[in-house]
C-alpha positions in Angstrom: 75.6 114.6 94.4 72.4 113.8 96.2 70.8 115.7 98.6 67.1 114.7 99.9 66.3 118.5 101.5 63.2 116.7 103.4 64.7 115.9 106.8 62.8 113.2 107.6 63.1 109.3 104.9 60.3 106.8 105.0 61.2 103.6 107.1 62.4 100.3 105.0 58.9 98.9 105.4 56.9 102.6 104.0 59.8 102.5 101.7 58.5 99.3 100.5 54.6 100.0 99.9 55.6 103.4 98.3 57.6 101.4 95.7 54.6 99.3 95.3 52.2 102.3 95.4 50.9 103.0 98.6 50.8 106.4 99.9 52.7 107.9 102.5 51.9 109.3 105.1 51.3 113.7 104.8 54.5 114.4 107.1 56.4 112.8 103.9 55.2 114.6 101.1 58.9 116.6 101.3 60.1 113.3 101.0 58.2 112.3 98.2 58.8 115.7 96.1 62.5 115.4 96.9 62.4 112.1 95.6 60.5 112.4 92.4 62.4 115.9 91.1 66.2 115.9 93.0 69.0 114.2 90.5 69.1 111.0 90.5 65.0 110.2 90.1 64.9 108.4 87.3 67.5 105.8 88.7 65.4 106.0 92.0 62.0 105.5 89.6 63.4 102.1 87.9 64.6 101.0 91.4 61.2 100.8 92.4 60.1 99.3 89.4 62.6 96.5 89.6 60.8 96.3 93.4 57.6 96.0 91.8 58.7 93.4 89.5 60.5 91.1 91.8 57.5 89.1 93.4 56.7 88.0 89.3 60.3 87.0 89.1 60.7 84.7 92.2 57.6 83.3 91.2 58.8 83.1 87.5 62.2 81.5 89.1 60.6 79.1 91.8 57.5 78.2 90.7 57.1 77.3 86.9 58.3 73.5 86.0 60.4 73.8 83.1 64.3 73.6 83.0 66.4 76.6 84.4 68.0 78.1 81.3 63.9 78.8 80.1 63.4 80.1 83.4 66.0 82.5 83.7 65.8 83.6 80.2 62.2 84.2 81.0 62.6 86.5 84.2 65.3 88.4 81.8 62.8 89.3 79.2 60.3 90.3 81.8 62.8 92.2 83.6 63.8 94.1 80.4 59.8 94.5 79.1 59.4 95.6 82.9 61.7 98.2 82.6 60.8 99.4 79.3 57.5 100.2 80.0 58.6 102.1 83.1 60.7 103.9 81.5 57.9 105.1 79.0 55.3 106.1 81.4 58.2 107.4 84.1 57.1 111.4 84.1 53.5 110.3 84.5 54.2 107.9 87.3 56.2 110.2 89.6 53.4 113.0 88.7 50.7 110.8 90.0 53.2 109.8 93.1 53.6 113.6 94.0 49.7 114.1 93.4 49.2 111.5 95.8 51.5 113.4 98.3 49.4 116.1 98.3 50.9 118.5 95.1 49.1 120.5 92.1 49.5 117.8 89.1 52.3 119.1 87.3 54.6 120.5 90.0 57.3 117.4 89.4 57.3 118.1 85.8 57.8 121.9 86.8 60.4 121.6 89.5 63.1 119.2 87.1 62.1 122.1 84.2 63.7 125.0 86.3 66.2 123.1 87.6 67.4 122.3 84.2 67.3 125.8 83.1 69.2 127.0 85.8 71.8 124.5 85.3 72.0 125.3 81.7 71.7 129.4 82.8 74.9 128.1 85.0 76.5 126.1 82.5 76.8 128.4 79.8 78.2 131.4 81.8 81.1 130.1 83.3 82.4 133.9 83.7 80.3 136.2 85.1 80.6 139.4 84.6 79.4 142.4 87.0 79.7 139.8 90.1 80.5 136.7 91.0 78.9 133.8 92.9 76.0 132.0 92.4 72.5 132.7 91.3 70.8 132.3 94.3 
């Protein structure tokens, strides 16, 4: 389940130049810390590195003169190195998104930490004792 608490999203277009790196604008920041620490942000980091990586990959696909079949498998491997790298350096790219937003360094890393240990506080006392309900 994904919930984005901030109430107000980025248009398309500032959607766009924060996947390539540009800031948004200070009213965001919410946004941005929602983004970066809520479930779902590694899916939502590799999305925008799959945006980042398209303009190589229509150029890649349109522009180089060599049969289709090279050109394809070419964009693939690209794709895949793209990714891999992203996926190396993802914790210190959504730190330095949520810096830009205004944030201490460190306060992604620190947000997804306590939300895994409450959800492992949660997970591993399915019957509480001396009260039910939630931990809020």
């Amino acid at each position: 389940m994904r919930i984005l608490t901030a109430a107000r999203r980025p248009t398309p277009l500032q959607w766009v130049r924060y996947a390539l790196g540009g800031r948004l604008p200070s009213e965001l920041s919410a946004w941005v810390l929602a983004d970066t620490t809520e479930p779902g942000w590694a899916r939502r980091h590799l999305t925008r590195a799959v945006v980042q990586l398209l303009p190589v990959l229509v150029l890649c696909l349109a522009v180089v003169p060599v049969p289709l079949v090279y050109r394809l498998s070419a964009a693939g491997g690209g794709l895949l190195m793209g990714l891999i790298f992203s996926t190396a350096f993802m914790v210190e790219t959504t730190e330095h998104r949520v810096a830009k937003a205004g944030y201490p360094p460190g306060t992604a890393a620190r947000i997804r930490a306590e939300r895994h240990e409450r959800e492992q506080v949660e997970r591993r006392s399915p019957y509480r004792r001396d009260g039910a309900g939630s931990f809020d």
